[in-house]
N, C-alpha and C positions, 0 to 999 in steps of 0.2 A: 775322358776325365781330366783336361786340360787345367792345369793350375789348382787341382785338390790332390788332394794325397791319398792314395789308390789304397781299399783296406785288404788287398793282397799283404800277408806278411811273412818275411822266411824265419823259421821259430828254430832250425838244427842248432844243437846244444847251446838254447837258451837264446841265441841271438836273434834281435827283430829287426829287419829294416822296413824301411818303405819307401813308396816311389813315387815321387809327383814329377808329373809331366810339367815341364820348364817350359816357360813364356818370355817373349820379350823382355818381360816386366823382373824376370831372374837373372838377367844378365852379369848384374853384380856378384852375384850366387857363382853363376857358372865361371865367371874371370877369375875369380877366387881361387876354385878346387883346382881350376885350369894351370894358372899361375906356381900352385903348389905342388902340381904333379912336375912341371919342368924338368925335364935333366935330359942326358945327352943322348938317353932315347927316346924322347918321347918328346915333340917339336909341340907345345903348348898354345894355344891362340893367348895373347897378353894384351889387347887391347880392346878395346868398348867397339868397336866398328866391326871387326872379323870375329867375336864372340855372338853379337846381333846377326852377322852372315849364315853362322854357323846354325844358328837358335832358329833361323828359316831356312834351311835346306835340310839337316837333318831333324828329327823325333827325338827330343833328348829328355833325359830323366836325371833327375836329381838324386842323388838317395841318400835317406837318414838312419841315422842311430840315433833313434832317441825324436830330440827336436834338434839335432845335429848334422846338420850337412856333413857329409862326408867324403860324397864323392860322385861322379857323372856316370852313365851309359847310354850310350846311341850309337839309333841305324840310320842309313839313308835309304830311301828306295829308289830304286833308279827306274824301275817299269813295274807291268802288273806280276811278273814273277821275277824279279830280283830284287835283291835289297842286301844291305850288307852291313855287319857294325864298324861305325868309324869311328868311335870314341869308346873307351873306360878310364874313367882317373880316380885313384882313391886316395885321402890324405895320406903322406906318409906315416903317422901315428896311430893307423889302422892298417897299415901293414905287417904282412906278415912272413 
């Protein structure tokens, strides 16, 4: 489902998100929530060349609230039976 928005939804107490599979073409997107998760655990991609790296070796997803970006998750797979998550970022104003 590359670049639509998946009509999987998680509904537990009222909340929806949803998850579109991020492209190239998201990369602004992903610099974004990327940028915003920074801090001094979590070593952030911050620039257009290593966010586009990132957008081709791992399967990354966007997810919203609403029509609100909010925040990232991805795996990478490494073979036909491994694979692993290398990313979650959520805005800080939806944390909890």
């Amino acid at each position: 489902q590359s670049g639509r928005a998946s009509k999987k939804e998680t509904t537990k107490f009222g909340l929806i998100l949803r998850f579109k599979r991020a492209t190239q073409a998201d990369w602004e997107t992903v610099l974004f929530l990327e940028k915003s998760a920074n801090n001094r655990l979590y070593y952030a991609f911050t620039n257009e060349k290593d966010v586009k790296e990132y957008l081709s070796k791992s399967v990354v997803y966007v997810v919203y609230k609403s029509k609100t970006p909010i925040g990232t998750v991805s795996y990478e797979i490494k073979n036909k039976d491994h694979a692993y998550f290398d990313g979650l970022t959520v805005l800080p104003k939806f944390r909890k």
